[in-house]
mmCIF file of the N, C-alpha and C atoms, coordinates in Angstrom:
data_MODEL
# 
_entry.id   MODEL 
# 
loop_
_atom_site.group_PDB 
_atom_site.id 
_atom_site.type_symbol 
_atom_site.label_atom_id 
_atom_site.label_alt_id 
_atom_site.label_comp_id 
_atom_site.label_asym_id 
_atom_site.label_entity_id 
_atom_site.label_seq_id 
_atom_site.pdbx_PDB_ins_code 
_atom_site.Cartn_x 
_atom_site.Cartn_y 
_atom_site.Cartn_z 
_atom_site.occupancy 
_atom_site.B_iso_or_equiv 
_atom_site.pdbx_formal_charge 
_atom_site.auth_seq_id 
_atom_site.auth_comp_id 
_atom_site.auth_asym_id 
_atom_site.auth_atom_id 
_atom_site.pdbx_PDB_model_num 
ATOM 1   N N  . UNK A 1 1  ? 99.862 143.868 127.590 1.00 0.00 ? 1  UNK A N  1 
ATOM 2   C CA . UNK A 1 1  ? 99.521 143.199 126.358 1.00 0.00 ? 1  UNK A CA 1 
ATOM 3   C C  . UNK A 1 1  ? 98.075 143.498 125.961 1.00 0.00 ? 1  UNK A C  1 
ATOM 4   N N  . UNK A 1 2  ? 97.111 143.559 126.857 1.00 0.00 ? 2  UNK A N  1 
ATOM 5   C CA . UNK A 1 2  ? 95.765 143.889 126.081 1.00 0.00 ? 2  UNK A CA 1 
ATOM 6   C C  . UNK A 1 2  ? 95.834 144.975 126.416 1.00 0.00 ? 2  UNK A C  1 
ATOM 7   N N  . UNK A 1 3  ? 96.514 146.206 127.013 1.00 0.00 ? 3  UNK A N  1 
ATOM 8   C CA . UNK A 1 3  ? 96.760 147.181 126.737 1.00 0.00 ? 3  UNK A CA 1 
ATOM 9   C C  . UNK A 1 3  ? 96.609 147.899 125.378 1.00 0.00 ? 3  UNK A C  1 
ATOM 10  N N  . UNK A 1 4  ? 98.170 147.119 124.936 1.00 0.00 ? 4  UNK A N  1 
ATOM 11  C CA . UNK A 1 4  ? 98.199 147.107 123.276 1.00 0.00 ? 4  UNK A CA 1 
ATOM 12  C C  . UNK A 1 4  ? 96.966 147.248 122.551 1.00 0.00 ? 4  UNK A C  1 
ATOM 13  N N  . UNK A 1 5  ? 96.247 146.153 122.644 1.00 0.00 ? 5  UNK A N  1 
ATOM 14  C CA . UNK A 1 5  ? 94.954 145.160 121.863 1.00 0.00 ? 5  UNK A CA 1 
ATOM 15  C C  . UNK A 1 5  ? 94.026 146.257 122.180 1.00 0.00 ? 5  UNK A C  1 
ATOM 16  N N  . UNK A 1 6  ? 93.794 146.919 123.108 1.00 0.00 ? 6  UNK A N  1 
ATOM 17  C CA . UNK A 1 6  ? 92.518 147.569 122.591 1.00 0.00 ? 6  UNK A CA 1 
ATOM 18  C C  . UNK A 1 6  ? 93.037 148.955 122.042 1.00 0.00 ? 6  UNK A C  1 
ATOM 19  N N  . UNK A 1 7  ? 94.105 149.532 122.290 1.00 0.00 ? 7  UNK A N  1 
ATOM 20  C CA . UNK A 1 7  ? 94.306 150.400 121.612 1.00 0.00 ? 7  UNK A CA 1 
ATOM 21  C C  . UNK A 1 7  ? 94.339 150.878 119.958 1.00 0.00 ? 7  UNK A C  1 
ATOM 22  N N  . UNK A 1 8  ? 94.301 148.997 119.625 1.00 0.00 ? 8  UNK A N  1 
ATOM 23  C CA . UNK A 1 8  ? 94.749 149.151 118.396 1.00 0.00 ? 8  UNK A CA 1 
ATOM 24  C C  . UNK A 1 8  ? 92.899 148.689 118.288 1.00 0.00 ? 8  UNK A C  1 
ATOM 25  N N  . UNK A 1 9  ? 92.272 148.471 118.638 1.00 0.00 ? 9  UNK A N  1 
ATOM 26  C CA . UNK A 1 9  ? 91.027 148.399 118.396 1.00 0.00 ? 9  UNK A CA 1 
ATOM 27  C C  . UNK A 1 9  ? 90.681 149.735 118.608 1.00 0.00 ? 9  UNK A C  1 
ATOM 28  N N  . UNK A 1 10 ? 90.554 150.218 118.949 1.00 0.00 ? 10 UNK A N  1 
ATOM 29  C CA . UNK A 1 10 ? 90.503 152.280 119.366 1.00 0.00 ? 10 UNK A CA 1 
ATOM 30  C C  . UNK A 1 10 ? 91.028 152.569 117.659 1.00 0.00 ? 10 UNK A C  1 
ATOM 31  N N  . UNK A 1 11 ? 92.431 152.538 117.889 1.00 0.00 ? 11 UNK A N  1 
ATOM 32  C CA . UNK A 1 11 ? 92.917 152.790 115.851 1.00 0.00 ? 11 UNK A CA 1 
ATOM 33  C C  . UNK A 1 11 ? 92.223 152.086 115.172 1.00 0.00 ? 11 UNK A C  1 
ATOM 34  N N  . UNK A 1 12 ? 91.533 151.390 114.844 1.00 0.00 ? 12 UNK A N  1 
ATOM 35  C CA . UNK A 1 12 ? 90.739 150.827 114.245 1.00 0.00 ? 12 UNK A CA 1 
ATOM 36  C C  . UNK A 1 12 ? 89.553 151.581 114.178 1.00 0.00 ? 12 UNK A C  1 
ATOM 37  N N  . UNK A 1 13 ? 88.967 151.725 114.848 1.00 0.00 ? 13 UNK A N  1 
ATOM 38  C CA . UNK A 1 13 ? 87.346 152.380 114.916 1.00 0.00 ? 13 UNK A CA 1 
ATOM 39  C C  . UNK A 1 13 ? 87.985 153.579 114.358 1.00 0.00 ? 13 UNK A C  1 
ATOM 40  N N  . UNK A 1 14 ? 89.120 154.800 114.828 1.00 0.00 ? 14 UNK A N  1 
ATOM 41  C CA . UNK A 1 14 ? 89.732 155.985 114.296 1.00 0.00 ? 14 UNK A CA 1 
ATOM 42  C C  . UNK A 1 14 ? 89.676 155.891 113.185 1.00 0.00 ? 14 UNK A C  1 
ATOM 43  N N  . UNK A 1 15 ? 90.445 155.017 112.084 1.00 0.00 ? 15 UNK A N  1 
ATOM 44  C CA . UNK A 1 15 ? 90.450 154.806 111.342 1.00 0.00 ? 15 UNK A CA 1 
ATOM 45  C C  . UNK A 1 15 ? 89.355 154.690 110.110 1.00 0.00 ? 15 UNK A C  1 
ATOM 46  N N  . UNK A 1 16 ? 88.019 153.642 110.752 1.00 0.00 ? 16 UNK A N  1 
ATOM 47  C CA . UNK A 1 16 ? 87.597 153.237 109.732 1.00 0.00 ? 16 UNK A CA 1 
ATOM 48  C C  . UNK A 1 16 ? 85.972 153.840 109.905 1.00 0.00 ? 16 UNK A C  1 
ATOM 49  N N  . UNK A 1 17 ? 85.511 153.735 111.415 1.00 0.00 ? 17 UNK A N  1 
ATOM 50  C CA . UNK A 1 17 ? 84.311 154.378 111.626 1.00 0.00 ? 17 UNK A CA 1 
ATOM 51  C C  . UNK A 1 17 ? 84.161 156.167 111.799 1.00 0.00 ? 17 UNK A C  1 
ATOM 52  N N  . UNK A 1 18 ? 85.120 156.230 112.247 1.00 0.00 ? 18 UNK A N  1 
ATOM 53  C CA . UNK A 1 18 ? 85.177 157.568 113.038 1.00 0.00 ? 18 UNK A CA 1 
ATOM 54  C C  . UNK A 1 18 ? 84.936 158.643 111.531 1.00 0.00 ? 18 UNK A C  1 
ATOM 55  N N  . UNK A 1 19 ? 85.722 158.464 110.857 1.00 0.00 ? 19 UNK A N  1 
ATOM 56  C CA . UNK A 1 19 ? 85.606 159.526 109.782 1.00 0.00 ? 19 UNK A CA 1 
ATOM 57  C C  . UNK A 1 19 ? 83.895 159.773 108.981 1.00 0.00 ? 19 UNK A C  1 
ATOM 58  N N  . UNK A 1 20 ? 83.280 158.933 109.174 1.00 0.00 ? 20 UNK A N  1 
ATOM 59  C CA . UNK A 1 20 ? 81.979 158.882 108.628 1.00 0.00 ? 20 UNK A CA 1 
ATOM 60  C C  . UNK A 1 20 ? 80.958 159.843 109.810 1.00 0.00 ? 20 UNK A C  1 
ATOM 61  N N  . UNK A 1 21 ? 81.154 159.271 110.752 1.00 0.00 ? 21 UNK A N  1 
ATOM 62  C CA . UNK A 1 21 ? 80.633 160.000 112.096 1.00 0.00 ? 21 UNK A CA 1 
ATOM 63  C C  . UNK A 1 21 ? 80.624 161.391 112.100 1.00 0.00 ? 21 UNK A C  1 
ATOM 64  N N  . UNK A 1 22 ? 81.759 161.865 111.502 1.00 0.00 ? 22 UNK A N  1 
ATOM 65  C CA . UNK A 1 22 ? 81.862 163.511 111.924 1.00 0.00 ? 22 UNK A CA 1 
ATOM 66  C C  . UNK A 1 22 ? 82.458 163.789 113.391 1.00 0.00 ? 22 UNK A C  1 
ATOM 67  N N  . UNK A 1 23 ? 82.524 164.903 113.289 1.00 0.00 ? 23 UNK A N  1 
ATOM 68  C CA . UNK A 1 23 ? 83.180 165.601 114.113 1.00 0.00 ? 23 UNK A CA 1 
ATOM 69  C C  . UNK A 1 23 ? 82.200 165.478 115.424 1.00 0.00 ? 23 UNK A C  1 
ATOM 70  N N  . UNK A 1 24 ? 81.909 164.476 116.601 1.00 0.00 ? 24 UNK A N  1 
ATOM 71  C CA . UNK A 1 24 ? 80.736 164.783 117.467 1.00 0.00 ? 24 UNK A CA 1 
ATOM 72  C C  . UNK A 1 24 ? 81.494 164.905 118.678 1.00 0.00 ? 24 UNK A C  1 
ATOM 73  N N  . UNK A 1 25 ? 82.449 164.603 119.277 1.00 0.00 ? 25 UNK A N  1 
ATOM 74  C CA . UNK A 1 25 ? 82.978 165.315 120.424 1.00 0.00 ? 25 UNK A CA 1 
ATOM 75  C C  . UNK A 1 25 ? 82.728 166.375 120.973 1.00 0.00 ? 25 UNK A C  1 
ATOM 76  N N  . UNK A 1 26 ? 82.282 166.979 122.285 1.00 0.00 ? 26 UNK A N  1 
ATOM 77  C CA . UNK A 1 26 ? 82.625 168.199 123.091 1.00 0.00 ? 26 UNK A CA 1 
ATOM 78  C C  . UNK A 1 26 ? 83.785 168.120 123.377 1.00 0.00 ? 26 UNK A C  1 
ATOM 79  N N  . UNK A 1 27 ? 84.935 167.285 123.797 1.00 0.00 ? 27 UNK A N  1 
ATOM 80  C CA . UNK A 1 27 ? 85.884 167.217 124.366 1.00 0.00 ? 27 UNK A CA 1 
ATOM 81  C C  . UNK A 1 27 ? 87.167 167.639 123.511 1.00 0.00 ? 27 UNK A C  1 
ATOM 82  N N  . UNK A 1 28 ? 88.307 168.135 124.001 1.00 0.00 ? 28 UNK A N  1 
ATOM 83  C CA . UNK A 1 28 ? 89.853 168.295 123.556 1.00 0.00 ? 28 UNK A CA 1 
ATOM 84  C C  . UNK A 1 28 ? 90.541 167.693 124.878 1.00 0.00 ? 28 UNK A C  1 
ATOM 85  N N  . UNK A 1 29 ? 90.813 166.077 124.436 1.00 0.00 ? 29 UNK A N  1 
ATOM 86  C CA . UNK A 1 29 ? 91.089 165.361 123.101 1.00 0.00 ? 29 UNK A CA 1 
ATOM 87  C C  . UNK A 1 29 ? 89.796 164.453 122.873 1.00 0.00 ? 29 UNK A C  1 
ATOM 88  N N  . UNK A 1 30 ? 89.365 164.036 121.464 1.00 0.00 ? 30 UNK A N  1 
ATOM 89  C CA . UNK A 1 30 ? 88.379 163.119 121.243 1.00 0.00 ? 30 UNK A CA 1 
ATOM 90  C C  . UNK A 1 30 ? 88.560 162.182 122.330 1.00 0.00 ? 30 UNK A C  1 
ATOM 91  N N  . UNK A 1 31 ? 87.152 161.798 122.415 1.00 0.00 ? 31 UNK A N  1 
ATOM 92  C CA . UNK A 1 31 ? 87.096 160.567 123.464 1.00 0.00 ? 31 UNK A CA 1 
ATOM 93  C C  . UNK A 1 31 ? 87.618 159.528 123.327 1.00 0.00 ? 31 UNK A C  1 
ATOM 94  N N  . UNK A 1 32 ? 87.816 159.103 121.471 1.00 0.00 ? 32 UNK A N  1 
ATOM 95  C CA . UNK A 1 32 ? 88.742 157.850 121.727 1.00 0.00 ? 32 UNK A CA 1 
ATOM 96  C C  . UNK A 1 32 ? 90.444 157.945 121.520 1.00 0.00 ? 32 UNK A C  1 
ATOM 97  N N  . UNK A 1 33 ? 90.385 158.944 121.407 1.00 0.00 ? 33 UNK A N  1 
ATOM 98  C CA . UNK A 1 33 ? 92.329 159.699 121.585 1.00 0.00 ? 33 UNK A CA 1 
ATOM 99  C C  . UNK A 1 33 ? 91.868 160.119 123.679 1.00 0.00 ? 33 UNK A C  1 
ATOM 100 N N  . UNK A 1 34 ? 91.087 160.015 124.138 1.00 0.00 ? 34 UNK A N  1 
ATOM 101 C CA . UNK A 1 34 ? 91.074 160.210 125.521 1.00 0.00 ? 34 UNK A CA 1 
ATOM 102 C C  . UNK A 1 34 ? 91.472 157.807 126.012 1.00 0.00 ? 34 UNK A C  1 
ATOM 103 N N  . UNK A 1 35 ? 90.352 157.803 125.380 1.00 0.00 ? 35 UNK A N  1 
ATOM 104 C CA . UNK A 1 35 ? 90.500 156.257 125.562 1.00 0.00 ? 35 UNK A CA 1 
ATOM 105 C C  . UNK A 1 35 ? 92.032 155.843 125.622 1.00 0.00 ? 35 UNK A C  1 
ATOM 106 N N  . UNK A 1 36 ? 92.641 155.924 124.782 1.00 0.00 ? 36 UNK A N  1 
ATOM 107 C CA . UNK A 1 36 ? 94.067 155.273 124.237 1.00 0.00 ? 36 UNK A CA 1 
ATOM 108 C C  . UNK A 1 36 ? 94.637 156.067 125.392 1.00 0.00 ? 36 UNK A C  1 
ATOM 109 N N  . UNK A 1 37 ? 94.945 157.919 125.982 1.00 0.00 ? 37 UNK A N  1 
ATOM 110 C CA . UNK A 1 37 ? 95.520 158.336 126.542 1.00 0.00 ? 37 UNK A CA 1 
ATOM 111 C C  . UNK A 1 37 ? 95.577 157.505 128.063 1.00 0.00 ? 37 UNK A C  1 
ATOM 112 N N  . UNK A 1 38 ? 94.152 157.150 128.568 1.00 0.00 ? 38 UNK A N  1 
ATOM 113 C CA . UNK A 1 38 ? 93.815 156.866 129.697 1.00 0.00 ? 38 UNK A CA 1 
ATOM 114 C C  . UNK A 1 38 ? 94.556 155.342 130.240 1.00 0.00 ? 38 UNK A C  1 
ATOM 115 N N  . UNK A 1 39 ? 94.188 154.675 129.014 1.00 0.00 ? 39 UNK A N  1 
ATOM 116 C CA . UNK A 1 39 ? 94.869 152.930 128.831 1.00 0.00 ? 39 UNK A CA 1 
ATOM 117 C C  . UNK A 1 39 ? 96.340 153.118 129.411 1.00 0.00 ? 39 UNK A C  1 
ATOM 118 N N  . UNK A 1 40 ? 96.974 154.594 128.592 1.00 0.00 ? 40 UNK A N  1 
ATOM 119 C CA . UNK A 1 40 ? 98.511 154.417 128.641 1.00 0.00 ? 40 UNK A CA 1 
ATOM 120 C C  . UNK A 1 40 ? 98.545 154.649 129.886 1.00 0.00 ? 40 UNK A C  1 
ATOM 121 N N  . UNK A 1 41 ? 98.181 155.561 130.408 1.00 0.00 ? 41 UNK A N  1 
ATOM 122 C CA . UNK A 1 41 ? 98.476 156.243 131.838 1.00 0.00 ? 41 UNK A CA 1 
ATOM 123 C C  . UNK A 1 41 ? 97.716 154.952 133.102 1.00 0.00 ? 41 UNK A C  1 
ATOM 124 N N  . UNK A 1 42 ? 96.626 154.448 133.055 1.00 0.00 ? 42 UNK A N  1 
ATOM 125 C CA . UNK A 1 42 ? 96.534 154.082 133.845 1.00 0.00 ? 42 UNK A CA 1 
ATOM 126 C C  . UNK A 1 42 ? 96.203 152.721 134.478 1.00 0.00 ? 42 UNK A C  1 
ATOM 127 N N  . UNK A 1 43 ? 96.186 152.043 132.602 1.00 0.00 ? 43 UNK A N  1 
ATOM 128 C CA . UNK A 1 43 ? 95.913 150.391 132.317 1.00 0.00 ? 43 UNK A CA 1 
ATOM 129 C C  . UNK A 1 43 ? 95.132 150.087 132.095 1.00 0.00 ? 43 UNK A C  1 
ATOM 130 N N  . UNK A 1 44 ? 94.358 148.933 132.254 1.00 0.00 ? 44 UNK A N  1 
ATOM 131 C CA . UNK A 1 44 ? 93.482 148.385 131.603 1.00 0.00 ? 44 UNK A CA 1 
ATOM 132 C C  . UNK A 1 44 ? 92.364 148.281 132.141 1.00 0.00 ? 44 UNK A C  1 
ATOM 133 N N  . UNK A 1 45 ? 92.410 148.582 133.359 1.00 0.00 ? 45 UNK A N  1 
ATOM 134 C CA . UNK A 1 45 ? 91.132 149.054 134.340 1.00 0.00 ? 45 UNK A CA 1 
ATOM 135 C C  . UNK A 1 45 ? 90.619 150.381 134.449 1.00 0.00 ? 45 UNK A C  1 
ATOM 136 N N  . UNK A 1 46 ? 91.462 150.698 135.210 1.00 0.00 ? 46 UNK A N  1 
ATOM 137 C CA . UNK A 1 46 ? 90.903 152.502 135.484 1.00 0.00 ? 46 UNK A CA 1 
ATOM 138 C C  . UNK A 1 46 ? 91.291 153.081 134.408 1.00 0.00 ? 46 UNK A C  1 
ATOM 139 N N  . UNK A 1 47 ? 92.015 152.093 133.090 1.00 0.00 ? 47 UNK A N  1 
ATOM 140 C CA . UNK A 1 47 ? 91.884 153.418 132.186 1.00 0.00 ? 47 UNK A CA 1 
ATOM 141 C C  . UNK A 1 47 ? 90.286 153.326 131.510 1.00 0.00 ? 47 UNK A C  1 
ATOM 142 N N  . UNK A 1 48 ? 90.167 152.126 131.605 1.00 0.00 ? 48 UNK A N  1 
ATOM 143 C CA . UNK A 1 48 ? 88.744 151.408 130.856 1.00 0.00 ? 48 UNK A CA 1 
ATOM 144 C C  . UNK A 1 48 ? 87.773 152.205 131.502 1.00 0.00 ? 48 UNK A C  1 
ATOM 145 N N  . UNK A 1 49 ? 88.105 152.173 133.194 1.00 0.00 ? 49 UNK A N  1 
ATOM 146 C CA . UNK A 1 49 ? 86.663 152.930 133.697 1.00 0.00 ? 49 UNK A CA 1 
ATOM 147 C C  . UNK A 1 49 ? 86.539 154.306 133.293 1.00 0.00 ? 49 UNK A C  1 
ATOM 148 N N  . UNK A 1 50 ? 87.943 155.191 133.127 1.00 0.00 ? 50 UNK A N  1 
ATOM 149 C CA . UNK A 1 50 ? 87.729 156.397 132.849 1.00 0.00 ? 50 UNK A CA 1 
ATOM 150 C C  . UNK A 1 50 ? 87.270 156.976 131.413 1.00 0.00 ? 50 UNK A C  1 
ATOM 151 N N  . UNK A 1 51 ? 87.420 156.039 130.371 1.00 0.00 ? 51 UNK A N  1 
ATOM 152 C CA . UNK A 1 51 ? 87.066 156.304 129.141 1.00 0.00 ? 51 UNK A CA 1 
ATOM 153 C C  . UNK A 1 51 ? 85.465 155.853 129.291 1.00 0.00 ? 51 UNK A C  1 
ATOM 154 N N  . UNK A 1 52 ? 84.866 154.734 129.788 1.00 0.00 ? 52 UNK A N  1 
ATOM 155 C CA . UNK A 1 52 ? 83.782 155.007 129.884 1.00 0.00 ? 52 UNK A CA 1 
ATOM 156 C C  . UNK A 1 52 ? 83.211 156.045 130.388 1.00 0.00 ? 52 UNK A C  1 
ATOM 157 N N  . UNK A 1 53 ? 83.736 156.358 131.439 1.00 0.00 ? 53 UNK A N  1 
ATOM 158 C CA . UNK A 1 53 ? 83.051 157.623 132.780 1.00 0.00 ? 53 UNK A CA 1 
ATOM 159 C C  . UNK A 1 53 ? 83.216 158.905 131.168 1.00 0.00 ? 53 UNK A C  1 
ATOM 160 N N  . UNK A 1 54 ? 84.160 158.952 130.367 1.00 0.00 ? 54 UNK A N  1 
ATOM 161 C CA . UNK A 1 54 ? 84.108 160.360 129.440 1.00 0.00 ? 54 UNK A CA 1 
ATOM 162 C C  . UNK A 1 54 ? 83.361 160.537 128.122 1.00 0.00 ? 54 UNK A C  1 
ATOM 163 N N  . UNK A 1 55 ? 83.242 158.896 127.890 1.00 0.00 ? 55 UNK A N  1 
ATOM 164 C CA . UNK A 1 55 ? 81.934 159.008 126.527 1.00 0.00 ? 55 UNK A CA 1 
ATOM 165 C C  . UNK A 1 55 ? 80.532 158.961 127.371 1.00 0.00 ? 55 UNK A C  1 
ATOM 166 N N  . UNK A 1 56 ? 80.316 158.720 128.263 1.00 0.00 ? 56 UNK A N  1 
ATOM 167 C CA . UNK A 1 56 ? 79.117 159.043 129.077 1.00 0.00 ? 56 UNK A CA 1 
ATOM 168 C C  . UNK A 1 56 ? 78.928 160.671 129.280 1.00 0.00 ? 56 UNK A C  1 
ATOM 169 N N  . UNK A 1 57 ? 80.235 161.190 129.953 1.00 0.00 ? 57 UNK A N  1 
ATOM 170 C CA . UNK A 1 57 ? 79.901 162.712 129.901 1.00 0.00 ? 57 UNK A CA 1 
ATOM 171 C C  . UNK A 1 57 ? 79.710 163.178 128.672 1.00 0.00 ? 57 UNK A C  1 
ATOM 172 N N  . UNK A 1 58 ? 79.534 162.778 127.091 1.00 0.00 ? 58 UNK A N  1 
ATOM 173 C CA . UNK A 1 58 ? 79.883 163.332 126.562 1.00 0.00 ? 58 UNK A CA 1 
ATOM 174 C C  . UNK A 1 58 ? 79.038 163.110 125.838 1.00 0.00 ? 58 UNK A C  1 
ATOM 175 N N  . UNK A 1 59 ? 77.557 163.959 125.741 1.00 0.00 ? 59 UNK A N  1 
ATOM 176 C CA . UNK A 1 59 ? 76.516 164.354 124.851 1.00 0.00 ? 59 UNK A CA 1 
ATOM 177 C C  . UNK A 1 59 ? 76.171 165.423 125.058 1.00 0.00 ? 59 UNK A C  1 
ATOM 178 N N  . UNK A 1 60 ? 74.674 165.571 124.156 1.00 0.00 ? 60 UNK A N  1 
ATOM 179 C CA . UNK A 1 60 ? 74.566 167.304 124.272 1.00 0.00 ? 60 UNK A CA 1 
ATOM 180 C C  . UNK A 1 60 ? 74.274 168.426 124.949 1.00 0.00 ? 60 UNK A C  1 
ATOM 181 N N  . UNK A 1 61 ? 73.980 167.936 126.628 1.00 0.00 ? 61 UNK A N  1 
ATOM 182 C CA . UNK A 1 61 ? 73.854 168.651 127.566 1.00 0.00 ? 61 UNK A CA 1 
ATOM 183 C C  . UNK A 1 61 ? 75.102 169.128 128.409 1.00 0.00 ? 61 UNK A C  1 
ATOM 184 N N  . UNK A 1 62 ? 76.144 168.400 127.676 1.00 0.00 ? 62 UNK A N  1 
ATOM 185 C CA . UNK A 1 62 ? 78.013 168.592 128.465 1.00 0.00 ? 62 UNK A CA 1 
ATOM 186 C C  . UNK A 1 62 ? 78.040 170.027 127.720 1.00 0.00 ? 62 UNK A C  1 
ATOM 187 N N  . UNK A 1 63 ? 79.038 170.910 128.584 1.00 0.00 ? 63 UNK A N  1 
ATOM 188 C CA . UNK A 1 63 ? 79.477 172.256 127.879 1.00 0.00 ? 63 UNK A CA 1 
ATOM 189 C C  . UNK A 1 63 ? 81.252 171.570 127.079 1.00 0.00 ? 63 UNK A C  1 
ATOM 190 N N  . UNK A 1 64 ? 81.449 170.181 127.312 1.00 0.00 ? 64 UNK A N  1 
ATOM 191 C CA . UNK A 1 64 ? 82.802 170.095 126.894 1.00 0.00 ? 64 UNK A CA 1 
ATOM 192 C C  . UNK A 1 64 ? 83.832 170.349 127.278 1.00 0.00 ? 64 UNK A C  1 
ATOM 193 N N  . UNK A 1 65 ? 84.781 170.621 126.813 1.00 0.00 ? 65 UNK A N  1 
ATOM 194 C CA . UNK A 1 65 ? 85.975 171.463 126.869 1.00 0.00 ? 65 UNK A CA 1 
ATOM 195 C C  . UNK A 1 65 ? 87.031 170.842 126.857 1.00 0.00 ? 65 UNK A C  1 
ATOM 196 N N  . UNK A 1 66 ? 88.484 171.238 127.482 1.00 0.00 ? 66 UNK A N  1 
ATOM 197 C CA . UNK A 1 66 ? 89.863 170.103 127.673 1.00 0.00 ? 66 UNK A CA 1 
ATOM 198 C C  . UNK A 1 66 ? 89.554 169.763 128.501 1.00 0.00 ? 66 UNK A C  1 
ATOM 199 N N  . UNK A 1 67 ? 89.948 168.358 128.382 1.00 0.00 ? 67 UNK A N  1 
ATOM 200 C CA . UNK A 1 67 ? 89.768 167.299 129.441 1.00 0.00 ? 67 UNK A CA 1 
ATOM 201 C C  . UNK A 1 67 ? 90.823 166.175 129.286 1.00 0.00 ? 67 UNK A C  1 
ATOM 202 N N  . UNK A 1 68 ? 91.919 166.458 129.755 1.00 0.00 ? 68 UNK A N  1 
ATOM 203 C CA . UNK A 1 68 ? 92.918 164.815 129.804 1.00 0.00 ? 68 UNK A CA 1 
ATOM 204 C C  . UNK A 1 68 ? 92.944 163.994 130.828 1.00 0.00 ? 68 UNK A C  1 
ATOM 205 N N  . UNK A 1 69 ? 93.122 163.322 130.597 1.00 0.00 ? 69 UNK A N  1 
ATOM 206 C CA . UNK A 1 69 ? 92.802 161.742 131.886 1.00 0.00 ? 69 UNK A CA 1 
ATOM 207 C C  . UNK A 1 69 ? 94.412 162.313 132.646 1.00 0.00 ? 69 UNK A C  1 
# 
C-alpha cells in the first residue's frame, strides 16, 4: 500500500516538476523511473535505499550509463 503512495508521488513529480528540470540524468532509466522500478522489485525499504544510493550517484562526476535496480 505505500508502495502504491509513493509511486504515485514519483508520477507526480514526473509529471509536474520533472518537465521544467530538463533532461539531467546520467542514467538509462531516469532516476525516478529507477525509483518506481526499485519500489516494485524490492519494496519499500531496499527499494527506498536503492533509489537513494542512485540519485546520490548521480551528478556530474558519474560517467552514467544503464543501470536497473
Amino acid at each position: 500500500m505505500l508502495v502504491k503512495f509513493f509511486i504515485f508521488l514519483i508520477r507526480i513529480y514526473q509529471k509536474t516538476l520533472s518537465p521544467f528540470l530538463g533532461h539531467s540524468c546520467r542514467y538509462e532509466p531516469s532516476c525516478s523511473n529507477y525509483a518506481i522500478l526499485a519500489l516494485q522489485k524490492y519494496g519499500l525499504i531496499k527499494g527506498s535505499l536503492k533509489a537513494i544510493w542512485r540519485i546520490l550517484r548521480c551528478n556530474p562526476w558519474s560517467k552514467g550509463g544503464v543501470d536497473y535496480p
